[in-house]
C-alpha positions as CSV (number, residue, x, y, z in Angstrom):
1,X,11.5,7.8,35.8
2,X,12.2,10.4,33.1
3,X,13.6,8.0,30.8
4,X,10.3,5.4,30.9
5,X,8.1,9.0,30.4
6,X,10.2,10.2,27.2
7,X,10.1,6.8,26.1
8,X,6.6,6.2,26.5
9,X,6.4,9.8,24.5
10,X,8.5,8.5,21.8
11,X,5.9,5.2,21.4
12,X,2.5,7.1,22.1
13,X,1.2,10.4,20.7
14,X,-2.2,10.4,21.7
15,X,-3.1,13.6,20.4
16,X,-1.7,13.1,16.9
17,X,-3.1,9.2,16.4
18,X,-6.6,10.7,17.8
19,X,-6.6,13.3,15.3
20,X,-4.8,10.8,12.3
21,X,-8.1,8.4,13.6
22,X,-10.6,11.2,13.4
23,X,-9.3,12.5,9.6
24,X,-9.8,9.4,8.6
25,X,-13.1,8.1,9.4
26,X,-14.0,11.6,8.0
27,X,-12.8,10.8,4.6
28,X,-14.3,7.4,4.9
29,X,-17.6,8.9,5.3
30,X,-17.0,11.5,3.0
31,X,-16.4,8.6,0.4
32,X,-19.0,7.0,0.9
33,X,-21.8,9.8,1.1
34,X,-20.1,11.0,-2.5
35,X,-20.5,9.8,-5.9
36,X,-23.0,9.5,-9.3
37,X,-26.0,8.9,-6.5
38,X,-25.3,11.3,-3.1
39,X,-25.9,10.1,-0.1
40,X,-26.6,12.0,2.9
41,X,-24.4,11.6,6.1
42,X,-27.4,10.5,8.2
43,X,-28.5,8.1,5.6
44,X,-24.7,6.6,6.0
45,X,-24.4,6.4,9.5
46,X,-28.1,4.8,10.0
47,X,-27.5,2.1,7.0
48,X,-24.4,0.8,8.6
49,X,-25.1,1.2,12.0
50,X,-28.0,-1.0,11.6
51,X,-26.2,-3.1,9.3
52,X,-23.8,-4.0,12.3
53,X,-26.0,-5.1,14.4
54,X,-28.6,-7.1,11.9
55,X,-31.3,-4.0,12.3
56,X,-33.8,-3.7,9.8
57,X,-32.9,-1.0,7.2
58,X,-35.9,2.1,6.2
59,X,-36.5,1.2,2.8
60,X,-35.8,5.5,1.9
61,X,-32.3,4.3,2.2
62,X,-30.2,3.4,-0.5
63,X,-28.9,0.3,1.4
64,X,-27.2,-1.5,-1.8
65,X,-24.9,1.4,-2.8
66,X,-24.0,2.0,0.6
67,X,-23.4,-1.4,1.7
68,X,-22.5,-3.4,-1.6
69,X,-21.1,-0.8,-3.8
70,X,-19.3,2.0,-1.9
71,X,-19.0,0.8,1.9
72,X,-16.8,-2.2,0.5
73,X,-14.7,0.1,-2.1
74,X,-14.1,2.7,1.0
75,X,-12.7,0.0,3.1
76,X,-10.9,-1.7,0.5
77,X,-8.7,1.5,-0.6
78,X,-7.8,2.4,2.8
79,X,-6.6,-1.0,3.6
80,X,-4.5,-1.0,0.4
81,X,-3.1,2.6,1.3
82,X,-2.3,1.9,5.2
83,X,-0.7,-1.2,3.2
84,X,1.3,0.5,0.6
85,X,2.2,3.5,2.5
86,X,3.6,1.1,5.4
87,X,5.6,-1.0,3.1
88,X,7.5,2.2,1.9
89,X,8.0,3.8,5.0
90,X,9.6,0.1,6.1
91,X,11.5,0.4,3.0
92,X,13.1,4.0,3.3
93,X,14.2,3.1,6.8
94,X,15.5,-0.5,6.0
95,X,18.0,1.0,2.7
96,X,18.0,4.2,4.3
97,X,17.2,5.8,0.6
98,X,13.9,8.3,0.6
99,X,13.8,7.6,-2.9
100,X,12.9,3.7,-1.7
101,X,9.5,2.4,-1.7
102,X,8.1,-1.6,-2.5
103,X,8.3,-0.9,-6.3
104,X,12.2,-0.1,-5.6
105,X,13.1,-3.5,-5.4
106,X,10.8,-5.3,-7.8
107,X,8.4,-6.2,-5.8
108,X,5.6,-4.4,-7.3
109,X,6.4,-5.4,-10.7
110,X,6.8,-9.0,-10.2
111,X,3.4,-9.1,-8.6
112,X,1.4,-7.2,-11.4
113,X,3.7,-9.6,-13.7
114,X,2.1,-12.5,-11.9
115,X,-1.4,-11.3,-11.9
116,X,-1.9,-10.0,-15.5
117,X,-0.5,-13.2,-16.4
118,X,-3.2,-15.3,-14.2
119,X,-5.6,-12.8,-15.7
120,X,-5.1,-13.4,-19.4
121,X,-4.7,-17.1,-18.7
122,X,-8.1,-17.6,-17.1
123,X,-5.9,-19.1,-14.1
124,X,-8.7,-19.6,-11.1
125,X,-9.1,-21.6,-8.0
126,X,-11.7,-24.1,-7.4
127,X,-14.4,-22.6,-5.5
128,X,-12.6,-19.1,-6.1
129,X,-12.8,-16.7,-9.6
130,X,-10.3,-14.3,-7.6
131,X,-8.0,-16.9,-5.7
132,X,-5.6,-17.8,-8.6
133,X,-4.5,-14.1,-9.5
134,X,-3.7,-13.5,-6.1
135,X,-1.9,-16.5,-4.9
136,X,-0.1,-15.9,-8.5
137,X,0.5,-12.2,-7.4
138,X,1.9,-13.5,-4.2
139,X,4.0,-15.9,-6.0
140,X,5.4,-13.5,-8.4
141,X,6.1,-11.0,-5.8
142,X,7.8,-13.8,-3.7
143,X,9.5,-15.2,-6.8
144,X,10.8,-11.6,-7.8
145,X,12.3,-11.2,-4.3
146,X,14.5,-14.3,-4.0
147,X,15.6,-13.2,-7.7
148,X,16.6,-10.0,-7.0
149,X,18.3,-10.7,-3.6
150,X,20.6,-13.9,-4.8
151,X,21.5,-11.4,-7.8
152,X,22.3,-8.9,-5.1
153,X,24.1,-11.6,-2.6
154,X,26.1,-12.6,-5.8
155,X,27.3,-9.6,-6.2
156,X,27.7,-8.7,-3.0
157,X,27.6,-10.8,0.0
158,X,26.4,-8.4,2.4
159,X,23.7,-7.5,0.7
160,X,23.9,-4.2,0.4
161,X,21.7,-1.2,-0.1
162,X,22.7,0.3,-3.1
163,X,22.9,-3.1,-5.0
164,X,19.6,-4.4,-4.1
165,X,18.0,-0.8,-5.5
166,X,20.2,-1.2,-8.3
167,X,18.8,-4.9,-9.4
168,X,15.2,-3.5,-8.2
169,X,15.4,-1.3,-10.8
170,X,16.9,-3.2,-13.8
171,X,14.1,-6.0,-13.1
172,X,11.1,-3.6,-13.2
173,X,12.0,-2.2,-16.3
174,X,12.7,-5.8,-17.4
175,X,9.2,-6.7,-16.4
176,X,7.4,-3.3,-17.6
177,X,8.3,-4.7,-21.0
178,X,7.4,-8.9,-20.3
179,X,3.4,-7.1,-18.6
180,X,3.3,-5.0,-21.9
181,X,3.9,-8.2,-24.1
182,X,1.2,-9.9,-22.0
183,X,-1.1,-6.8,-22.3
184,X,-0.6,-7.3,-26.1
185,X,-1.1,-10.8,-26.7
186,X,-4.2,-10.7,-24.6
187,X,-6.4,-9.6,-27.1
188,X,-10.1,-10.2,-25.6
189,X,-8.7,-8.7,-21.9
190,X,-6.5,-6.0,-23.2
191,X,-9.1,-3.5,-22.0
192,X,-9.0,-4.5,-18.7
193,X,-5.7,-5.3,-18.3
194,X,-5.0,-1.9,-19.6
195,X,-7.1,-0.4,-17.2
196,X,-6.2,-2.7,-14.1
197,X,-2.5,-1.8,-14.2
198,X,-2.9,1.5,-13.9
199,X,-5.3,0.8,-10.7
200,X,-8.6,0.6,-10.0
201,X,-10.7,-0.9,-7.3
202,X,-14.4,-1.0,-9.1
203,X,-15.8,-4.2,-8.7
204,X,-14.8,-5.1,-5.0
205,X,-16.2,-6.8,-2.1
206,X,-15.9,-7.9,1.3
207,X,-14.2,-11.2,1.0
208,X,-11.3,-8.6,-0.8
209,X,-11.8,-6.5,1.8
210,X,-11.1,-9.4,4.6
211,X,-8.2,-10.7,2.6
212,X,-6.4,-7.0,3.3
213,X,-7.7,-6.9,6.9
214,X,-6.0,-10.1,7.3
215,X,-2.8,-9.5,5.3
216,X,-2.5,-6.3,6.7
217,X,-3.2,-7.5,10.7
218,X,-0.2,-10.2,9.7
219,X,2.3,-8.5,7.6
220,X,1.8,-5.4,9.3
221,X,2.5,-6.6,12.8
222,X,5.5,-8.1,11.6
223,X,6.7,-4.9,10.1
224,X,5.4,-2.7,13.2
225,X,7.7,-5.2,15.6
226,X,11.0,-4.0,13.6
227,X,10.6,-0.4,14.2
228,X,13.4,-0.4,16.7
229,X,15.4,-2.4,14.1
230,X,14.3,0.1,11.6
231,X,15.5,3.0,14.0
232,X,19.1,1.4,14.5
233,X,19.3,1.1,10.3
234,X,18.7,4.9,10.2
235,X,22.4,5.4,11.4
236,X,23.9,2.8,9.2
237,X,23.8,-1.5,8.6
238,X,27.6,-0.9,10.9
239,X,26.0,0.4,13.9
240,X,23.2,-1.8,13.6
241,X,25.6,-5.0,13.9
242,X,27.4,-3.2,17.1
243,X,24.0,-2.7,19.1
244,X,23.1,-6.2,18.5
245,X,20.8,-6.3,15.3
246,X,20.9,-9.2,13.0
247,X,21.3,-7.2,9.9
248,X,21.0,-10.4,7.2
249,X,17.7,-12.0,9.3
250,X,15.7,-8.3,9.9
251,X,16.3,-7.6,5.8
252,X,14.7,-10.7,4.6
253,X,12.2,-10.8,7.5
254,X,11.3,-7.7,6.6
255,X,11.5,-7.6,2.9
256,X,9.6,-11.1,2.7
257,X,6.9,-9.6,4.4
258,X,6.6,-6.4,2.7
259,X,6.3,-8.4,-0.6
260,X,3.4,-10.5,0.3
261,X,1.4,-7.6,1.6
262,X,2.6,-5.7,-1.7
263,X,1.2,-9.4,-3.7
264,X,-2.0,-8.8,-1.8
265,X,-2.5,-5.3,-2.7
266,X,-1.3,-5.3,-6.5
267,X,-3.9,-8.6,-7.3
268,X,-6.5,-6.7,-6.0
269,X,-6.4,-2.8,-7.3
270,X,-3.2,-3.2,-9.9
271,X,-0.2,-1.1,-9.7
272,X,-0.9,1.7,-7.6
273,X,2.4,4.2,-7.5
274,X,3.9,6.9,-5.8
275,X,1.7,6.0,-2.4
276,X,4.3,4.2,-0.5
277,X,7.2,6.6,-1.8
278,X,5.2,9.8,-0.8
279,X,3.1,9.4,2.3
280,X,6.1,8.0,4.7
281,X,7.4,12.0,3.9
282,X,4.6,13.1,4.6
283,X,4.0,11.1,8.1
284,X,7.9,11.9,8.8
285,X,7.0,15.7,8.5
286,X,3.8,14.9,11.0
287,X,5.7,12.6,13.6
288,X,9.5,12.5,13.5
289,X,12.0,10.3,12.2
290,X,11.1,7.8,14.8
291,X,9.6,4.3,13.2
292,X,7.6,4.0,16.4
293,X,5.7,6.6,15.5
294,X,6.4,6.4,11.9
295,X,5.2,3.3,10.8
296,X,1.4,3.8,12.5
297,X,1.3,7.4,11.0
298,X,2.0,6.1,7.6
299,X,-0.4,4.0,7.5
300,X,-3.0,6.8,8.6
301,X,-1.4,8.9,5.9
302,X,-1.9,6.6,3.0
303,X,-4.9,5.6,3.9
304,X,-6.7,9.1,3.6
305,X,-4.2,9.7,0.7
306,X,-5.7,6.6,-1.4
307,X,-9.2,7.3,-0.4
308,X,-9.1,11.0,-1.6
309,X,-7.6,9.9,-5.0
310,X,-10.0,7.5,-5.8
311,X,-13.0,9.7,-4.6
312,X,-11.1,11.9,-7.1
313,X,-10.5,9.0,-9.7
314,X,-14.5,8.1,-9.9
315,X,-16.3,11.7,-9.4
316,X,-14.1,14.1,-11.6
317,X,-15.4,13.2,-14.8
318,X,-18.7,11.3,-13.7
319,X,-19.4,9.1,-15.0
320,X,-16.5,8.3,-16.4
321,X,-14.0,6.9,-14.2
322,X,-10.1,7.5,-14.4
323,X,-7.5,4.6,-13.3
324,X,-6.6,5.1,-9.9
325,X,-2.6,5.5,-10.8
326,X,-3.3,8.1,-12.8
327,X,-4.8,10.5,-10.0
328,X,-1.9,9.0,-7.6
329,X,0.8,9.8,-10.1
330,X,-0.4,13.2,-10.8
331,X,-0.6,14.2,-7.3
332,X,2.8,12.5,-6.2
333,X,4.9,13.5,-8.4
334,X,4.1,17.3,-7.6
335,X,4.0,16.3,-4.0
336,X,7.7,14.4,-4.3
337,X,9.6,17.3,-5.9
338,X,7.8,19.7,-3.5
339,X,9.4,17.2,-0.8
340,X,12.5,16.5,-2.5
341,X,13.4,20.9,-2.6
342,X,12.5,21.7,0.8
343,X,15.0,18.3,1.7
344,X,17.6,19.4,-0.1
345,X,17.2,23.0,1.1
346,X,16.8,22.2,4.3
347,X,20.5,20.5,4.5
């Protein structure tokens, strides 16, 4: 009886996820209500209330930046956070390496790679302007994977930690150079392209915004159903194998899927950094070690995390807006060598 209690404890922290919940549907509205034009809270909450339920809207309300402009940007950056943040939490615990997160491997690279190049090319969809850079994200980031981890299985056929970081890291330096060839050649988009890698989410809507619901809902749950695998990985690949976990299938399962969520996010906003290597810390110092708990507070984490930079990114210097990256890299690296001391003094 005690046993089912603690474990139910280790699974469920009601207190903490109602809190997580209540943080972040504060900084949602606190995103939305802010910016060139404010907004008060009450106009906010009336405008999408009403909007959910097909209610006519007082015509004292600014209904198109709340529900075309902002509402849609909100909800995109906190899907892309939860994302992010996720993937590097999954990461850390699957190569046990705090210094791991989905750009570690390539991932990240080989999406923007596939994406500026869809982007400078024109490349669309019929019926879609936005399809073709994200299924040539996806692709990338797929493509950069299987790369990465027959390089890694042919030098080691166990795949092992340290050699898949090692190749991660070779190949996005390798492609840092091939996206700033791109960049350069790409004359008429340079601008943009310039601009996109380094992050930004102006411009999006709701189909974007159902795209990361979706990718998120799939990939995630994927990802969330491996925490016990995860939790068996935090003592070693060995002890995995002895309590029964298939250590080959839960690495690709999981790495697969962190790279098409990662393909998703990086074709929409661009290279957003430091998010998934920072927040999982940050969650770990909130909740434990435990990827029950982990995982779900991650994606809490990096979702208020995101949203606060890019409130940061478009209202510092209004109304000039900064790349995204640039208010995330500022803050994480600070926030990771903070991390990184108290770690290392802590042992």
């Amino acid at each position: 009886m005690n046993d089912t209690r603690s474990l139910r404890q280790e699974r469920f922290a009601p207190v903490t996820y109602a809190l997580l919940t209540a943080a972040l549907l504060a900084t949602m509205a606190l995103c939305v209500c802010v910016g060139s034009v404010p907004i008060s809270l009450s106009d906010t909450v009336t405008a999408v209330w009403r909007a959910l339920w097909g209610l006519p809207i007082p015509q004292n309300i600014a209904k198109n930046i709340i529900l075309n402009v902002r509402l849609p940007r909100v909800l995109c950056v906190a899907l892309s956070g939860a994302s992010l943040s996720l993937c590097g939490a999954a990461m850390q615990g699957l190569l046990r390496n705090p210094l791991a997160d989905g750009s570690t491997i390539g991932v990240s690279s080989g999406a923007a790679l596939g994406a500026v190049i869809a982007m400078a090319a024109g490349f669309t969809l019929p019926g879609s302007s936005y399809g073709g850079v994200m299924i040539s994200a996806m692709a990338f980031a797929f493509g950069a994977l299987v790369l990465i981890l027959s390089l890694a299985y042919a030098l080691d056929r166990s795949l092992a930690t340290n050699s898949i970081i090692l190749i991660g890291v070779i190949f996005t330096m390798f492609i840092s150079s091939i996206i700033s060839l791109v960049v350069t050649f790409a004359s008429e988009h340079t601008r943009s392209l310039n601009f996109w890698t380094l992050g930004s989410f102006s411009g999006v809507n709701y189909h974007q915004v159902k795209l990361l619901a979706l990718a998120l809902v799939a990939c995630g749950g994927v990802v969330l159903r491996y925490s016990r695998e995860l939790n068996a990985f935090a003592v070693g690949e060995d002890n995995a194998r002895h309590v029964g976990v298939n250590v080959k299938r839960v690495k690709l399962v999981t790495l697969i899927t962190i790279s098409v969520l990662i393909g998703v996010c990086v074709s929409i906003s661009g290279t957003v950094s430091f998010v998934g290597l920072v927040m999982p810390h940050i969650a770990r110092m909130l909740v434990g070690p435990n990827h029950r708990r982990l995982l779900p507070a991650s994606m809490f984490a990096g979702a208020i995390f995101l949203l606060l930079a890019d409130l940061t990114a478009r209202t510092l210097f209004s109304p000039i807006e900064l790349s995204i990256g640039v208010v995330t890299s500022l803050v994480g690296a600070v926030a990771f060598v903070i991390i990184f001391s108290r770690t290392r003094k802590a042992r």
